[in-house]
C-alpha positions in Angstrom: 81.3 177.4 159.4 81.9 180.0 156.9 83.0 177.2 154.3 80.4 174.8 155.1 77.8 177.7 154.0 79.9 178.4 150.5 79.3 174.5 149.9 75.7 174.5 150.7 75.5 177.5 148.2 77.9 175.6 145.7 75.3 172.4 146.3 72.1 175.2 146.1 73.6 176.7 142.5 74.6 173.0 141.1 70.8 172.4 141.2 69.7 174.0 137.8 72.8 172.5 136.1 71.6 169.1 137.0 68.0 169.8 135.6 69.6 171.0 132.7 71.7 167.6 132.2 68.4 166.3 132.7 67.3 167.4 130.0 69.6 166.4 127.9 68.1 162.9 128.1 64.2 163.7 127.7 64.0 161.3 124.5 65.6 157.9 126.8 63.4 155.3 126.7 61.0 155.2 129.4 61.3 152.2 131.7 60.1 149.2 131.3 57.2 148.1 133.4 57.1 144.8 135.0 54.8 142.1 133.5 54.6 140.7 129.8 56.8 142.6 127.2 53.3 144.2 125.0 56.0 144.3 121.8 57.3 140.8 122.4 53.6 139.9 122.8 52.4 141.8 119.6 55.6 140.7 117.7 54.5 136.6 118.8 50.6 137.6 117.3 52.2 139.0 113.9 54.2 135.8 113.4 51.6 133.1 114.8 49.2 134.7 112.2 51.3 134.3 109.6 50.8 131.1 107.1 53.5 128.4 106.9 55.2 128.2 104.0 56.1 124.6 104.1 53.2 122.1 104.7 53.6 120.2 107.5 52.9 117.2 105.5 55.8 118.0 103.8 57.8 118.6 106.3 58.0 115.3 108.2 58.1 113.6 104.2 61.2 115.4 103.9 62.3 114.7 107.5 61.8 110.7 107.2 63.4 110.9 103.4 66.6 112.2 105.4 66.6 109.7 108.1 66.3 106.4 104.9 69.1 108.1 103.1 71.4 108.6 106.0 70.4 105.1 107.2 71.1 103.5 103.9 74.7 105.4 103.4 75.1 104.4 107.3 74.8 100.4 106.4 76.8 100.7 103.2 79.9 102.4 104.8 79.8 101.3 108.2 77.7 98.1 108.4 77.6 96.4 105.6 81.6 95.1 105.5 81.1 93.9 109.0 78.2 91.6 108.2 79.8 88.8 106.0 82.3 88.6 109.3 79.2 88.1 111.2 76.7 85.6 109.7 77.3 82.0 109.6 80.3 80.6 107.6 78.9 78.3 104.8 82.5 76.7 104.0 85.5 76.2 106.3 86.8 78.4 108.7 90.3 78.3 110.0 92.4 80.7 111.9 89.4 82.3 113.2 87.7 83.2 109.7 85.9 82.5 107.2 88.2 80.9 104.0 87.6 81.6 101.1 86.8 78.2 98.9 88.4 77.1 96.1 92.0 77.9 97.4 95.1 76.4 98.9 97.8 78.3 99.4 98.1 80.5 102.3 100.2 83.1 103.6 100.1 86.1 106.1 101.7 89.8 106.1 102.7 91.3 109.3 104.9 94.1 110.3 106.1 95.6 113.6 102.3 95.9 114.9 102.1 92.2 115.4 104.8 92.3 118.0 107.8 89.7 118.4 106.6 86.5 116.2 107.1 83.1 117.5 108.1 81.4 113.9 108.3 78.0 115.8 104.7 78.2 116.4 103.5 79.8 114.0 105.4 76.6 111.4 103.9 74.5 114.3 100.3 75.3 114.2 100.3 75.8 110.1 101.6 72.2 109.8 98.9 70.3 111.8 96.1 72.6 109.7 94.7 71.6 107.2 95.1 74.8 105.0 98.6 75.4 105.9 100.2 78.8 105.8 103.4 78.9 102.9 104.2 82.3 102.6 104.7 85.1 105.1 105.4 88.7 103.4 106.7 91.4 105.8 107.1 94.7 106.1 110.7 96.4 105.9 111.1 100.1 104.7 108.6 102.9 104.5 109.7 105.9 102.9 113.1 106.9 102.6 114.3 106.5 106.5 111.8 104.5 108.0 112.9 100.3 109.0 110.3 98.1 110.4 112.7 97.0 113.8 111.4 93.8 113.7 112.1 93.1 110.2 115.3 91.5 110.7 114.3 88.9 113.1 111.6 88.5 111.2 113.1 88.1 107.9 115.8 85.5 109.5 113.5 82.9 111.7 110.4 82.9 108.5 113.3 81.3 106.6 114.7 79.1 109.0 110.9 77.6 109.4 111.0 77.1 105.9 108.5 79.7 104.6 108.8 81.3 101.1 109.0 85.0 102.2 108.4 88.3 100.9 109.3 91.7 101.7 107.0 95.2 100.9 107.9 98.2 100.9 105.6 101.1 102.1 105.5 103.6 99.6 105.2 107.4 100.7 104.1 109.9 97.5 105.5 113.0 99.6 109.1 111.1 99.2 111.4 111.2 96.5 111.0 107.8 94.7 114.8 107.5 93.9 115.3 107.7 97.3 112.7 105.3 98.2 114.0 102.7 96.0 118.0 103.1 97.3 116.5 102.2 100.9 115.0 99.6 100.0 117.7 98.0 98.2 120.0 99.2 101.1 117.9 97.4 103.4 116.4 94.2 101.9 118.5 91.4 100.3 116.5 89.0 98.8 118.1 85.5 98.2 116.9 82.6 96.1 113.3 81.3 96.8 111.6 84.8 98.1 109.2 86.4 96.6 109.8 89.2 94.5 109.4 92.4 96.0 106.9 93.9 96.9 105.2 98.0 97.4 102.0 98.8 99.2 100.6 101.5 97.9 97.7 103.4 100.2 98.4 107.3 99.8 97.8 109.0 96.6 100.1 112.3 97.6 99.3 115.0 95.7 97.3 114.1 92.7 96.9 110.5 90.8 99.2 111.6 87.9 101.6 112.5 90.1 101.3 109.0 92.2 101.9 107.3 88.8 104.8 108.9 87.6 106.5 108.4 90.5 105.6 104.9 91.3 106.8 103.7 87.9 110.3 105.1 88.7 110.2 103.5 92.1 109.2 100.0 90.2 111.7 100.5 87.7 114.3 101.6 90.3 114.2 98.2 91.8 113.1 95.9 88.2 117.0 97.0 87.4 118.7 95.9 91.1 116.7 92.7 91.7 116.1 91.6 87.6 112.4 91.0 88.3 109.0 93.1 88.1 107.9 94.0 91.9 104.6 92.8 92.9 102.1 96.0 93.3 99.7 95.9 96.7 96.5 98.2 97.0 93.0 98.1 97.8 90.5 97.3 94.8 89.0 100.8 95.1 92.8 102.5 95.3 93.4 100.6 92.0 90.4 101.2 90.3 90.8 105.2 91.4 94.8 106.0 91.5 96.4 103.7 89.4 94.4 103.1 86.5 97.3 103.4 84.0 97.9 100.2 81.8 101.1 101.0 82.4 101.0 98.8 86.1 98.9 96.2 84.2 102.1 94.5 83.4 103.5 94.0 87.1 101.7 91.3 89.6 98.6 92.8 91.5 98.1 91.9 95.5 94.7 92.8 95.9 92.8 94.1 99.4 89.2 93.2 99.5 87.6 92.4 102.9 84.5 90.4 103.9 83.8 89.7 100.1 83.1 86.1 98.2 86.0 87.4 95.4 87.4 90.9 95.1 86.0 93.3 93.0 88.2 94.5 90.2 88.5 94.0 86.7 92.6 93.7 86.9 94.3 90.3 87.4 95.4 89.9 90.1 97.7 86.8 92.2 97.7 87.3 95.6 94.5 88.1 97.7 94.6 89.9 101.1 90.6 88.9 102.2 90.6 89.5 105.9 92.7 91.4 108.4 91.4 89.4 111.7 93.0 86.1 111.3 94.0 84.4 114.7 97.7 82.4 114.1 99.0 80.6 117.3 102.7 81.8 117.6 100.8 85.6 117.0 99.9 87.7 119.7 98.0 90.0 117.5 95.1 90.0 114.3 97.1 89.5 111.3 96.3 90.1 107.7 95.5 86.4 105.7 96.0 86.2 101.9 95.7 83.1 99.5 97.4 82.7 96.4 95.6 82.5 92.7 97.2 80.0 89.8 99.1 76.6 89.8 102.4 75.7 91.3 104.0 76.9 88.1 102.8 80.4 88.9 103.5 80.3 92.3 107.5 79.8 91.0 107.2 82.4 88.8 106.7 85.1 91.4 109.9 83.8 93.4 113.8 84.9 93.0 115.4 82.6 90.6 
């Protein structure tokens, strides 16, 4: 019992040193009292009393002004292409489009994403339609590794139908363009009656300059091996913004222009790509539709001698 006594005294003396602790701690914040917070309160008055500084009238005029512009850039990017696919077709419409009038020579571009091509049907269908399709380009390299697998059944069984062919080249700017150009020519042998080669030219790389200086030496690169100036492919806009050089004014232009009467650029151009939902039996996918601008004469012109 003795030691329970020394720990009731050790408990008794421990008293004052708690107090002291205690205070320690005078200036703590006293507790909060249950009910509405009187600073939140008072802090609401202060800032309900003061004046707006932006009219309300002038807010909802801004707030509508933002709604028409975002609406407007809205229709233009995302809307607006769609709606010539849309409304009524005022000419003739074949293949499951609208075609474009005042033309006659057709042709389509495919590449591995249209899957295994039945030629037969596709020669088939063109020959009972009344804007058949002459020319087929498709895709074979991209970069300096890359071959479309289906290229070479592709390239064999277009011919054997008796279409002029073509054969592009997908150019990659983070690629050395020697490099480029010796795949292609390792890959792609062009023989009498096809269409002179071709690049398609999306990605600008690193700068614009830089695009264009390497491009020529890819064009050049293959002008030497094949004896003929390579047909360049690109949007209007790509043109217009990466490749304004007259230096490509001399090679043929391919140009890309959906859901549009005629393409806008100010460059010649000889082969049109106008839609990329065209519906060819023999197909199992969209594919890309093109016509060709100029007379027979200048159709020949753009083939391997």
């Amino acid at each position: 019992m003795a030691a329970g006594k020394g720990n009731n005294k050790r408990r008794g003396a421990s008293v004052p040193e708690k107090k002291g602790r205690k205070s320690l701690f005078l200036l703590k914040p006293a507790p909060r009292k249950k009910g509405k917070n009187p600073v939140r309160k008072s802090s609401r008055k202060k800032r309900s009393g003061k004046p707006s500084i932006v009219p309300d009238w002038l807010y909802w005029l801004v707030t509508a002004l933002l709604i028409v512009l975002i609406s407007i850039v809205a229709y233009i990017i995302f809307l607006r292409p769609y709606f010539y696919r849309w409304r009524p077709c005022q000419g003739t419409k074949e293949y499951g489009v609208c075609l474009p009038s005042g033309f006659l020579c057709y042709g389509i571009d495919i590449s591995h994403h249209q899957g295994r091509i039945d030629w037969n049907r596709v020669a088939g269908a063109s020959a009972a339609n009344g804007y058949p399709i002459r020319f087929a380009i498709m895709k074979a390299t991209e970069g300096s590794t890359f071959t479309d697998q289906e290229y070479p059944e592709n390239i064999r069984n277009a011919r054997a139908e008796g279409f002029v062919c073509g054969v592009y080249h997908f150019y990659n700017p983070g690629t050395s363009p020697e490099k480029q150009a010796v795949h292609y020519i390792n890959t792609v042998e062009l023989l009498k009656g096809d269409f002179v080669p071709v690049v398609d030219v999306e990605r600008t790389g690193r700068s614009s300059a830089e695009l264009q200086r390497e491009l020529l030496i890819f064009l050049k690169a293959l002008e030497d091996h094949y004896g003929v100036k390579p047909i360049i492919y690109a949007s209007s806009k790509f043109r217009k913004r990466h490749l304004d050089n007259p230096a490509f004014d001399s090679y043929p232009f391919w140009v890309a222009h959906y859901y549009v009467v005629r393409p806008e650029t100010t460059k010649p151009w000889v082969l049109w790509q106008f839609t990329d939902h065209a519906s060819v039996e023999g197909i199992g996918e969209y594919t890309d539709l093109n016509v060709f601008r100029g007379s027979e004469a200048d159709f020949n012109s753009l083939r391997i001698k």
